[in-house]
N, C-alpha and C positions, 0 to 999 in steps of 0.2 A: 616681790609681788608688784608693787609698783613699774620697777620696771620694766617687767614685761607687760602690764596694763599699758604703758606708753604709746608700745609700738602700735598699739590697736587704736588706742589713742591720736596717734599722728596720721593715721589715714582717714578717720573722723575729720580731725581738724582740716584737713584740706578741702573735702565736702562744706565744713559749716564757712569756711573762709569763701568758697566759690559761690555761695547759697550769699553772704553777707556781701560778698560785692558784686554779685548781679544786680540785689538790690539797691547799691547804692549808682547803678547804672553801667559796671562795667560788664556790659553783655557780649554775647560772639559777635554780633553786627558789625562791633568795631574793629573786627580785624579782618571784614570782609574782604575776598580779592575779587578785582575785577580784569578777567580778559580781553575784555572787547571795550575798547577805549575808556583806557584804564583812567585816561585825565580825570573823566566823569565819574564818581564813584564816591557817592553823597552815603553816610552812616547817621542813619537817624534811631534815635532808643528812643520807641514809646511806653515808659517804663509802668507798665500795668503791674511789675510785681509790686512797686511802690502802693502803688492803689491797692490792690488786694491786700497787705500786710497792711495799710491805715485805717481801710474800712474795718479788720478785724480787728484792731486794735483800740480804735474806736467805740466802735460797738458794743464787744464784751466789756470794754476797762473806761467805758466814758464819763463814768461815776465809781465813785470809789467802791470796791469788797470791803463791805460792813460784815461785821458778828455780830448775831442775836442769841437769845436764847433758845435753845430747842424745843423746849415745855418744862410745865413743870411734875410730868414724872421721873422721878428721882431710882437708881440702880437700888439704893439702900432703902429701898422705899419710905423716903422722911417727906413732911406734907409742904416743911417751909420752903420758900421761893428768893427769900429777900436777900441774901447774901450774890448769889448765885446775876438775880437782877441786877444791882448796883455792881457787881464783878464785871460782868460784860462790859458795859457803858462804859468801865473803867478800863476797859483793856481796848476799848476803842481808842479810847484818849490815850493811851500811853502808844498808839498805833499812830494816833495823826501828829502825837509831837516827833515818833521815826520819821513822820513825811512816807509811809508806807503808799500810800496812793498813787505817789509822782514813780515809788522804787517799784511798785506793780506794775505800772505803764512800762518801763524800763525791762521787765523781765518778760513780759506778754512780745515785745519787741523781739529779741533772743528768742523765743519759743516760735513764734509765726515765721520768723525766718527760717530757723534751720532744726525746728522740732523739738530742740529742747533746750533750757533754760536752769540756772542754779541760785539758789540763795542759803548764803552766811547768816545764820544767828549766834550771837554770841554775848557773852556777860558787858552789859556796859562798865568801862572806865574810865569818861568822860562826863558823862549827860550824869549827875544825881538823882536827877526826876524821872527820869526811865530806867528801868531795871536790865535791857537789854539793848545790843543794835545790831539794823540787819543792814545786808551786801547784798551788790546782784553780780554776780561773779561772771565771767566773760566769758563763754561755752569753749573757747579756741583754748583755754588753759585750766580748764576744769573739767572733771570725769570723779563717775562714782563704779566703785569695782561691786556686785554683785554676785551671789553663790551661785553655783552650780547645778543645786540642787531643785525641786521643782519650788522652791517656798521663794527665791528670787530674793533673799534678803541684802539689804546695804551692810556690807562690810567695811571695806572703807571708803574714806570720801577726799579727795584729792584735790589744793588748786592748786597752779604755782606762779612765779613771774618770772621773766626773762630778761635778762642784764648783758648789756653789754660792753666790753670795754676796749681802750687804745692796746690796749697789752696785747703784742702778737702771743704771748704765750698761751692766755686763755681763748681757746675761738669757742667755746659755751659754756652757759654759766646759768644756773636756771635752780633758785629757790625754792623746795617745797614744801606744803604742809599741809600733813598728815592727819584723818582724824580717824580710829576707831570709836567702837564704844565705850570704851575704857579707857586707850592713850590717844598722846597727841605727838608727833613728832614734827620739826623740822629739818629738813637735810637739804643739804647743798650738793647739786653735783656742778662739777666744773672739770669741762671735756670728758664726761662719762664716768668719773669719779664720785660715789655719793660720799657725804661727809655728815654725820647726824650731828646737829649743832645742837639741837635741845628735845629734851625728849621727857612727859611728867603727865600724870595722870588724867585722864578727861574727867572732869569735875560733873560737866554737864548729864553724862548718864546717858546719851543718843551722839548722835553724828551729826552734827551742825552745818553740814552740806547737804542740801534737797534738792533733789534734782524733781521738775516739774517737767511734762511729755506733752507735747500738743494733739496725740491721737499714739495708737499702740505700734505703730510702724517707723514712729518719731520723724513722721513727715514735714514739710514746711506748707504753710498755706498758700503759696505760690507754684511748690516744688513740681508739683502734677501738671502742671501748667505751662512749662518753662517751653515747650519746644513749641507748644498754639502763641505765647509769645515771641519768639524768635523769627515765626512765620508772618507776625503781625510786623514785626521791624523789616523783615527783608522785603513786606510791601509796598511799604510807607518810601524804604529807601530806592526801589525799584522806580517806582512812582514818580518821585524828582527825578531820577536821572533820566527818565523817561521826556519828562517836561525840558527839564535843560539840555538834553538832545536835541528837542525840536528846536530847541531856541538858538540852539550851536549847533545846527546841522550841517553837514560836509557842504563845498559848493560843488558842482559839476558843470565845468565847460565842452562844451563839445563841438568839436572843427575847429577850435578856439586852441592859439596858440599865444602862450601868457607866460609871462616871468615872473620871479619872485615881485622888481622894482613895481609892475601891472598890479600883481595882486596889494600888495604894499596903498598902493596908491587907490583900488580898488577900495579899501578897508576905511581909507581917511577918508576919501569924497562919497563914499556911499554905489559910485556910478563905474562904468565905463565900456566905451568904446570899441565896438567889434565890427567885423567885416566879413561876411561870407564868402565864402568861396565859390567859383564859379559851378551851378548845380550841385551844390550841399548847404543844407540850411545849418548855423551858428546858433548853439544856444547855451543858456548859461539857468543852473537854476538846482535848488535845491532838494538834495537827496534825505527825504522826510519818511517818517514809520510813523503815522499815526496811532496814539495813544487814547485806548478805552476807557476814560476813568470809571465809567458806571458800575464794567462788567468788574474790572480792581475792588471801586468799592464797595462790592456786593458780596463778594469773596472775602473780604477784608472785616465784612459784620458780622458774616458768618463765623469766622473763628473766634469774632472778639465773643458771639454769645456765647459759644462752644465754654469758651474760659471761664466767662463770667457763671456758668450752671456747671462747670465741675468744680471751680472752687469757692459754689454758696457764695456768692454776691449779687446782692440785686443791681437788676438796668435801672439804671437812673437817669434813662433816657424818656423824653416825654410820651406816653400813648396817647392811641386814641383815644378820643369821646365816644360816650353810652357805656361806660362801664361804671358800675357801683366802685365807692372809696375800696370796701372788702376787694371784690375783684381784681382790683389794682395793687392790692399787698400779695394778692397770691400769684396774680400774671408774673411781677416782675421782680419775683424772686423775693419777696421779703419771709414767706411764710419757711422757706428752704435756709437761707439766712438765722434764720431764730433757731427750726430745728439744729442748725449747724453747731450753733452758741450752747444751745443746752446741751449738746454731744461735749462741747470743750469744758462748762462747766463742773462737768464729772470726772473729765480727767486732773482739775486743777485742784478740785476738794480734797481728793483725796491724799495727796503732799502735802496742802496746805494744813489739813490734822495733822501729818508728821510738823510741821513748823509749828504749829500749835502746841503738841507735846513739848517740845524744846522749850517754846518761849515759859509756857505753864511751870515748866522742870526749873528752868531760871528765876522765874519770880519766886517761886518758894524757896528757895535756897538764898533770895536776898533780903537781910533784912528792911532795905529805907523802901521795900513793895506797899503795896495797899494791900490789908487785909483782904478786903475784898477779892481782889486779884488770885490771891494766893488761896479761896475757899471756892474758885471756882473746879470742875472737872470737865475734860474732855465733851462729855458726852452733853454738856451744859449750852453746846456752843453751836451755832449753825454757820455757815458762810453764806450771805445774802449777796447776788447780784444784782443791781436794777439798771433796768435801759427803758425810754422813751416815758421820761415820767409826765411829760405832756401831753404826748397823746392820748387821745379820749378823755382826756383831763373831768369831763362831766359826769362820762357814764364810770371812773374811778371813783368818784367821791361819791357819788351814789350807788355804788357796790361797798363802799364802806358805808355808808348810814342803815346800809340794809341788813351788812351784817351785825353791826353794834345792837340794829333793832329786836335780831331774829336772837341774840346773845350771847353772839360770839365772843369770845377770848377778844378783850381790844388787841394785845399783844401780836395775838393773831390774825385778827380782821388789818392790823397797820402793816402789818409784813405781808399779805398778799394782796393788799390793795394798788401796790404798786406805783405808789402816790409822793414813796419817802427813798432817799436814799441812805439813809440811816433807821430803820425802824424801832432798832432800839432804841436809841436816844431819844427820838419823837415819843415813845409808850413812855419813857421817864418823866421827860418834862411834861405829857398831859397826862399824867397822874391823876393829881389834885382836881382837874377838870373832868374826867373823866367818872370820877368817885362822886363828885357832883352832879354830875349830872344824871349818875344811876341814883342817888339819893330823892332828885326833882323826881325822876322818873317811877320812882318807889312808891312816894307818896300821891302823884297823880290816881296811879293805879290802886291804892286806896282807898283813894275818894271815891273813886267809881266804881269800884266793887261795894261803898256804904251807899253811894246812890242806887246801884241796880237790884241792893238787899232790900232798900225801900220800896222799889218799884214792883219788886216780883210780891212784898207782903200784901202791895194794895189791889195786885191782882189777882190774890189770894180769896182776900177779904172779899172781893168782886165776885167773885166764881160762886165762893159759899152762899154770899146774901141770894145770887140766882136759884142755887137748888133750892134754899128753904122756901124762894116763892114758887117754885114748880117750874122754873125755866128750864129750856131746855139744855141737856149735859149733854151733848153731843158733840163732834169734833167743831161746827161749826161755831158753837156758842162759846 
């Protein structure tokens, strides 16, 4: 099986390799040919993939993927919360001593490049304090093999590494390891030979390779884009040769009879000396194409918008004035930008519950875990995003006072307030305040339902004493 997932394998990787050094600047421009005075023939890479893979990566991953709680209805329908609460917070913490935040950034990388993305969880045998450790495995040597059939499940999960050595005997050599859901193998093959070196049961109970998808076509956030870039480089480099033509223009003598020593000599002193001939005029002067920049660069913003609105990124180039702040998030692509985020969010939740199972499956099966950890389930757990936790920094907190007021779940009111990049952990540590505060707020609203029970008896007593004098009971009185 493996091997033949290879060969499909290997024509992948030459895509995800071509995709990963485009981006790192090695584009067609550089091997541009030029016919026509070939001396001149400037390659310049305006590398906007760069830009579009930072701005996405950026953006979605600029704050770390926090867990929360999802609520607290429970499958088994039980009313307590408290395990379940302090579980999370604690699986966050055993998440920022992985360093998960810097390995997300790392993985969102691989994903916006070349569409998809893989990560290793497995039992820790290092760290004491952490129950597990995760990998971000290299897309160019990892693949997961999937059924057939319409249910699309992970069968097995695949990476390997490749070695190589002085020995003419061996010319490949390449490590792998195997995961189902049951075993684990690893095998050796060397010049097309496999060799199973170790082969013992999956402990784990899942496939500890996830592969993660940046959209269902497993496109790159660049990929769509690649030739309105390439159009953009061969302007940019058109452009100079353009300019250092004029500036190295041919010379053209005419009637003029010149040597190499003339021209020579020409070049050092700047001048020289000619003589007409009798009825034909002598001139000397250069052979120039004048160059449009306007009409270049107007063509040249055109494609860059083109780019920047198929792969969702805003212009972050200055507008006009007279437009509202709003106006200005939606002119220039931010509002397209965000929808873009929450389309990736949903493809990344849903692996990231398969890596959750795994890691859930690992802590209970270790003893030195946190209880808590180990009493949490699945369905306990949310993935929180957050991006631009500054802006509108005012009208955020005053969406959260409003919902604290109106009674909201604080848990809930902190998680879409948009204010935290960890909400769980913020609902933990204001706890005790929070519990305070509804207790102030308790007993205010006390008071003043025993001041308003006074005030309605005296306007009781008021109304009666009127009728028995004959006043009038009418709406007005």
């Amino acid at each position: 099986m493996v091997r033949r997932a290879v060969a499909t394998h290997e024509l992948n990787r030459e895509e995800i390799e071509y995709l990963h050094n485009y981006l790192r600047g090695k584009q067609p421009i550089l091997n541009r040919v030029k016919e026509v005075r070939p001396e001149i023939n400037n390659k310049i890479v305006e590398n906007h993939a760069l830009e579009i893979n930072n701005f996405k990566v950026g953006f979605i991953f600029g704050e770390p993927v926090q867990y929360v709680k999802r609520g607290n209805c429970e499958l088994d329908n039980t009313e307590s919360d408290a395990p379940s609460d302090n579980g999370v917070a604690a699986l966050n913490e055993y998440m920022q001593e992985d360093d998960k935040a810097a390995k997300d950034r790392e993985l969102a990388e691989w994903i916006n490049q070349c569409g998809v993305g893989y990560r290793l969880v497995l039992p820790s045998d290092v760290d004491e304090d952490v129950p597990f450790e995760t990998y971000i495995l290299d897309p160019r040597n990892t693949f997961v093999i999937y059924s057939n059939d319409y249910k699309r499940k992970p069968v097995i999960g695949v990476t390997y590494s490749s070695y190589r050595f002085a020995n003419a005997d061996i010319t490949s050599y390449r490590s792998f390891d195997i995961y189902t859901d049951n075993w684990y193998w690893c095998i050796d093959f060397k010049n097309g030979e496999g060799v199973v070196v170790k082969s013992q049961p999956n402990n784990i109970g899942y496939i500890p390779i996830i592969e993660y998808e940046n959209n269902p076509e497993r496109l790159g956030s660049f990929e769509t884009v690649i030739t309105l870039c390439d159009a953009i480089n061969n302007i940019d480099s058109n452009d100079l040769d353009g300019i250092e033509q004029i500036i190295q223009a041919f010379t053209w003598f005419d009637n003029i009879d010149i040597d190499k020593n003339q021209l020579k000599e020409l070049k050092e002193l700047g001048a020289i000396k000619t003589r007409s001939q009798e009825g034909r005029q002598a001139t000397i002067k250069n052979i120039e194409t004048k160059l449009d920049i306007s009409q270049t660069q107007v063509a040249k913003d055109d494609l860059y918008d083109r780019m920047l609105t198929i792969a969702s990124v805003p212009d972050r180039r200055a507008s006009a004035g007279g437009n509202t702040g709003q106006a200005l998030i939606i002119g220039e692509g931010w509002v397209m930008a965000e929808s873009a985020a929450k389309a990736f969010e949903l493809m990344f939740v849903k692996p990231e519950k398969q890596f959750l199972r795994v890691v859930l499956k690992i802590c209970k099966t270790t003893r030195n875990c946190k209880q808590e950890v180990k009493d949490i389930k699945l369905h306990d757990i949310d993935v929180k995003f957050t991006r631009n936790k500054t802006d509108n920094l005012l009208t955020k907190t005053q969406a959260l006072m409003n919902m604290l007021q109106a009674g909201i779940h604080p848990r809930i009111a902190i998680l879409h307030c948009g204010l935290f990049s960890d909400p769980e952990q913020v609902y933990q540590d204001s706890k005790p305040y929070l519990e305070a505060i509804a207790q102030q707020r308790q007993k205010q609203n006390t008071g003043n339902f025993a001041v308003n029970t006074t005030v309605a008896d005296e306007m009781l007593k008021a109304i009666g004493a009127m009728d028995n004098n004959g006043g009038d009971n009418s709406g007005n009185a």
